[in-house]
Steps between C-alpha positions, in 0.01 A plus 500: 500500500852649556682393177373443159783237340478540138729249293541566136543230274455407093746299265875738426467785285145591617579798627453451883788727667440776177120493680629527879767751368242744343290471801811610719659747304124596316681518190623226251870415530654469174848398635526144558414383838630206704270143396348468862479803739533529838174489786318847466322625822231760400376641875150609566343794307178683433442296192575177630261259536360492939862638512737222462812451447584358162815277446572403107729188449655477143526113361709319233354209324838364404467090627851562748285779649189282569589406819526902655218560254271225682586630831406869413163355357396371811615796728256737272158577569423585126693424160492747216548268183656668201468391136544707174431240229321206356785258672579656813057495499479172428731404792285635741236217486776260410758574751461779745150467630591084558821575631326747773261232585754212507642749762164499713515903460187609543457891438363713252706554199495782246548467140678774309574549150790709444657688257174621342693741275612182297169344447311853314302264289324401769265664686450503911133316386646248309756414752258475746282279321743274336735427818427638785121372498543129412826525774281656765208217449766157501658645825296647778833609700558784171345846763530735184681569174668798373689630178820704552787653349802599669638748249207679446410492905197370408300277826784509665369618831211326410634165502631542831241642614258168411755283705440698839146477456442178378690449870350781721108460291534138349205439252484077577359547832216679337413451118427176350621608172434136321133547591517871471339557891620595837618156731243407736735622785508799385119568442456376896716797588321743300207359606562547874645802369193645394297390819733685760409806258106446470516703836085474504521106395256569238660320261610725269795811546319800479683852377601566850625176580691496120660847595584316873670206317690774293602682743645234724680304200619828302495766701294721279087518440370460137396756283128459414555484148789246557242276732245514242725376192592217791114396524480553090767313401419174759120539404564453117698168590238410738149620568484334819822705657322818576162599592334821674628413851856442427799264289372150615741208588539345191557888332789569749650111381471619152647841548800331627525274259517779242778614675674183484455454085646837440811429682403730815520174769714766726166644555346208618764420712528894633118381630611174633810611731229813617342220685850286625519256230834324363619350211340181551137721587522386868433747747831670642655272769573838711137579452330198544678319715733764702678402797343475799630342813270455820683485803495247841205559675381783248244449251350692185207665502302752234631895503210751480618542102443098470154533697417775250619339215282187590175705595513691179557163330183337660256811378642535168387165438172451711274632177199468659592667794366153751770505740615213345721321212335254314677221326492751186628822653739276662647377193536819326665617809759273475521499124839655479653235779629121419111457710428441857819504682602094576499575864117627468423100385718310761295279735482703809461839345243390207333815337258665572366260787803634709342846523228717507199462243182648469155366468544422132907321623655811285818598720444829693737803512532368820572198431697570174764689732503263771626247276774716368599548809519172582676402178806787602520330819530154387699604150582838472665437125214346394333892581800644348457306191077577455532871579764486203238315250230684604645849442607646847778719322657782754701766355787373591432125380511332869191277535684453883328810612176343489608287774698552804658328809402454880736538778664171627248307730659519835338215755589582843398351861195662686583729786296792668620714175237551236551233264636592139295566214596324191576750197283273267134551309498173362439265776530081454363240740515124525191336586584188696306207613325175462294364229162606545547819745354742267796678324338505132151590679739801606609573209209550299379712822798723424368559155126539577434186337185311636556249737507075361390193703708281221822385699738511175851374681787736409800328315624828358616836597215780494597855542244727581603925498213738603564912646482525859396861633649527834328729820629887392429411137806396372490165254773213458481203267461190672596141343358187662682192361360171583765255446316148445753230451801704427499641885749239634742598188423880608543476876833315467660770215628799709428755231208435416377516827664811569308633185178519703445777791274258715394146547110468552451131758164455396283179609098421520412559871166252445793199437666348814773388330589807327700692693741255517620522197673851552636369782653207324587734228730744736685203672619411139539799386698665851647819223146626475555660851645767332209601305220709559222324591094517495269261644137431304260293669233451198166365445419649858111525345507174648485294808868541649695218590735460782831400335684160587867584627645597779412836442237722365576762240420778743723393751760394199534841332524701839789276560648610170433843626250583255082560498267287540405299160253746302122305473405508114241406262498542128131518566528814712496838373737593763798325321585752308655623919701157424735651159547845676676311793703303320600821267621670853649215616716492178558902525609466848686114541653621822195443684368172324897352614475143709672708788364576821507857605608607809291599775210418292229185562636381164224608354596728187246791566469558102238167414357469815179498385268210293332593181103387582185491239328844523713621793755721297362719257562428144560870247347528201834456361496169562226420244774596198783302681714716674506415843540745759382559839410801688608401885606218713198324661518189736213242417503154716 
């Protein structure tokens, strides 16, 4: 906050510009001073509160004044009410406190009795409990009371003082005081708080991981002796808030809560801007949600930091050291998040059958990262956003280096140069084809999921993302999108066709009528042309049927200037030679271009071959799900 606006007001004669004048001049002015000062400015300082500036308004509370004294009310940020005796105290409850909520001013006020010096039959305790107690109960907008004296310079800095932190550290957000207890929104920060710290996820925040959190919030470790009166004094109030392995969840609450009843809430919220939260205990907008534009033809993918940042995530929580996150270690995993990201639970992306499971369907590392992946390339804020909750803090606060952008996608004709290879690790193809061809059989192949005779028509979207290792060792992710009944909607919106790298014509080889379809679907369609294209003939376990048309597919896709269609079968081991293609043919879309080359039979030399049971050999790779192959061998 740049400016702390602090209007002064009380009945006449309470001593409000005798208060602002001591504070100025630090000494009290006995000659008589003008009825309403000027505006002070007070710029930044040491002592000021997160180093604001502080501008004090003076007031009169004459009725021809109202009108500049409403408007001042409403520009402040804080009002510092002044009384000095049983009237001008009375008025508070029957005029001042209505008359701010008549205005719909809602900010923290400050109650100050001045001229103390008057009143030396009564004590500070008395005061206290007489007015300012009862006061502080009947309105929850009172932040604090004090007891001054102008002449004797007695709170004086004090006072102010309260009004820039009940602006800068505001105790509502935090402290129930009517039920005595921290707000529920707070205890959810501290709360995710405390399981960013528990660095081991053991539940509890060992003496390493308390001197981490110190450190990081305050800049300073504890003493021994002053972390052992800590555990003492939370362990008398509660003798479940520390035991031998550490301050448990509840004991770190508490300890915070102590804070809060002895008037030390800038403490708690020193912790809760450490880890990018605002006044309202939302995360930072500049942390959680930072800016982050993704170009034409570009598209997000992780950074080695976000890869890290995810891998260390996945073994911190995989307790029993599987390979896998069960529905438990998933849920603590995401316990400091709003819970699965919404994109992770639309239709075509539906978690965790969208990715990589093993034998017990707990998510893999593998498959854990693929589907970040996939999530940056379909919604790179939604990434932005989780790394925030989940504790990805750099030091210089930018969750954006955990991701990073390609280079434009540049499409180009084929020629006799070598064709261009796309910038991209995160791959996405559009299966395309009739009802019935095989795409979900595909699929589930693409996930090492065991093959179903139960036809199960698709109506919507699946998304299936799975690592590819390509020949020389290097991996991509690769996203196969079947599109069900949305694909008409799809094919006829430019961008989000241009979102994929490839289209994958796939059709059942065993159905006459088949083929046709892909045929049918390019005449409608004539802007696919310009897409990089793949031809599946599937189901080839079975008897192949010569297609009805004019034209076969082999003698179609030369004419395109393409390979042959490749022969498939979910049933074959050897399709795992089927997602390797299709990840080159989306690394290098020059060559899978509906273009004839020059010179050339119109044959494109880099899928001329068919993928047959047992004639390609399948790596042991394979077995875990990423799909590579090891050479280029021609099976008929």
């Amino acid at each position: 906050m740049a400016t702390v606006r602090i209007c002064v007001c009380g009945d006449e004669g309470t001593g409000k510009s005798s208060l602002i004048t001591s504070l100025v001049k630090d000494v009290f002015v006995t000659n008589k001073i003008q009825p309403v000062l000027p505006q002070i400015t007070i710029p930044p300082s040491i002592g000021t509160p997160e180093n604001v500036t502080t501008t004090i308004v003076d007031t009169s509370a004459l009725p021809q004044e109202r009108t500049d004294l409403n408007k001042e009310i409403r520009k402040s940020n804080v009002i510092l009410l002044v009384y000095v005796d049983h009237y001008s105290y009375e008025r508070i409850a029957l005029f001042w406190l209505p008359h701010f909520r008549s205005l719909s001013v809602n900010v923290p006020v400050v109650v100050c009795a001045n001229k103390s010096d008057l009143a030396k039959n009564s004590s500070t305790e008395q005061v206290v409990e007489d007015e300012m107690l009862p006061v502080m109960a009947e309105f929850k907008e009172i932040d604090s009371c004090i007891r001054t004296s102008a002449r004797e310079h007695h709170n004086i800095n004090e006072a102010f003082f309260l009004c820039q932190k009940a602006v800068t550290d505001p105790i509502a957000p935090l402290f129930d005081s009517k039920e005595s207890n921290l707000k529920p929104s707070c205890i959810s920060a501290l709360e995710r708080i405390f399981h960013l710290c528990d660095h081991d996820q053991d539940g509890y925040l060992s003496d390493d991981e308390v001197q981490n959190f110190q450190n990081r919030c305050f800049g300073r470790p504890l003493s021994p002796s002053d972390l052992d009166n800590i555990k003492t004094t939370i362990s008398k109030q509660s003798p479940i808030a520390v035991t031998e392995k550490g301050i448990t969840r509840p004991g770190f609450i508490l300890l915070n809560k102590l804070f809060a009843e002895k008037g030390r809430h800038e403490t708690i919220w020193l912790i809760l801007r450490t880890f990018h939260y605002t006044n309202s205990l939302t995360l930072e907008s500049r942390y959680a949600s930072p800016k982050f534009e993704v170009p034409a033809n570009c598209s997000a993918e992780l950074s080695p930091a976000g890869y890290r940042f995810f891998v260390d995530l996945f073994l911190l929580h995989d307790k029993d050291n599987d390979g896998g996150l069960s529905p438990a270690e998933l849920s603590s995993l995401f316990f400091p998040t709003p819970g699965l990201p919404p994109t992770w639970s639309d239709d075509s992306t539906s978690f965790p059958s969208s990715t990589v499971r093993n034998e017990a369907n707990h998510i893999t590392l593998q498959g854990w990262l693929a589907q970040w992946s996939m999530t940056t390339f379909f919604s790179p804020k939604t990434t932005l956003n989780y790394l925030a909750h989940l504790g990805y803090d750099p030091p210089d606060h930018l969750t954006t280096s955990a991701l990073h952008l390609t280079k434009p996608r540049k499409l180009s004709p084929r020629s006799r140069k070598k064709p261009q290879k796309t910038d991209r690790n995160v791959l996405l193809a559009y299966l395309l084809g009739p009802s019935a061809s095989g795409k979900s059989s595909l699929l589930s192949a693409f996930l090492s999921r065991p093959f179903s005779t139960t036809y199960n028509p698709t109506i919507k979207p699946q998304t299936a993302v799975n690592t590819v290792e390509l020949p020389g060792g290097k991996q991509c992710t690769l996203i196969l999108s079947e599109l069900g009944e949305q694909e008409p909607a799809i094919l006829e919106n430019p961008s989000k066709l241009s979102a994929a790298d490839l289209v994958v014509y796939t059709y059942d080889s065993s159905d006459p009528d088949s083929f046709a379809y892909l045929t049918h679907l390019r005449s409608q369609h004539p802007h696919l042309e310009t897409m990089p294209s793949l031809y599946v003939a599937l189901k080839a376990d079975m008897d192949q049927s010569i297609q009805r048309g004019d034209v076969q597919p082999e003698e179609y896709t030369t004419g395109l200037g393409l390979g042959k269609p490749l022969h498939v079968s979910c049933l074959w081991g050897s399709v795992s030679e089927l997602f390797v293609s299709v990840a080159e043919a989306a690394l290098w879309p020059g060559s899978a271009l509906p273009a004839g080359r020059e010179g050339e039979g119109g044959e494109g030399e880099w899928a001329a071959w068919w993928i047959a049971g047992g004639a390609v050999a399948v790596v042991g790779a394979a077995g875990v799900g990423i799909w590579r192959r090891v050479g280029r061998g021609v099976s008929c």
